[in-house]
C-alpha positions as CSV (number, residue, x, y, z in Angstrom):
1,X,75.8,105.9,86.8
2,X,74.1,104.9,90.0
3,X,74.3,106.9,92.9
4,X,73.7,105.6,96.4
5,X,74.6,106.6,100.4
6,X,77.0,104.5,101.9
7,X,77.8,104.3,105.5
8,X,80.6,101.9,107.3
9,X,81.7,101.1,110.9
10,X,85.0,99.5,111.9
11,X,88.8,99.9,110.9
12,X,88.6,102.4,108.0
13,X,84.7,103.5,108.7
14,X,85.6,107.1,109.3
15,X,87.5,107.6,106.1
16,X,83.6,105.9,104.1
17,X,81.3,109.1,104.0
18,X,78.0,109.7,102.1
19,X,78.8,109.7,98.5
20,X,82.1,108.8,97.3
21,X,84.0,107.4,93.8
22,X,83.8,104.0,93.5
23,X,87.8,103.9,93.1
24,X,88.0,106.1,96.1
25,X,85.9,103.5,98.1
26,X,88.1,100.4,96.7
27,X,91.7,102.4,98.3
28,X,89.5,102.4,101.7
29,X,88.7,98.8,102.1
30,X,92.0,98.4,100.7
31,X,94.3,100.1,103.3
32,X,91.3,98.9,105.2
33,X,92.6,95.0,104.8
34,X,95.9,95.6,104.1
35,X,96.0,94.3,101.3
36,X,99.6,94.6,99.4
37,X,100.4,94.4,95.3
38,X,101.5,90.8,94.0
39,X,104.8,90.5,93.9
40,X,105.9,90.3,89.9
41,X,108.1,87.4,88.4
């Protein structure tokens, strides 16, 4: 695995510190966007 800083500004940046999970960082930019789930048939 590669490790590396990452740093954010904006809606969200202050939950984005150092080094974090890469899932961890996916539930950020999610609630970030806001995204939602699809909708199943």
């Amino acid at each position: 695995m590669d490790d590396m800083v990452i740093h954010a500004s904006g809606p969200g940046g202050e939950k984005i510190r150092g080094y974090m999970e890469n899932t961890e960082l996916f539930r950020v930019i999610v609630d970030a966007l806001a995204l939602k789930p699809q909708a199943t048939k």
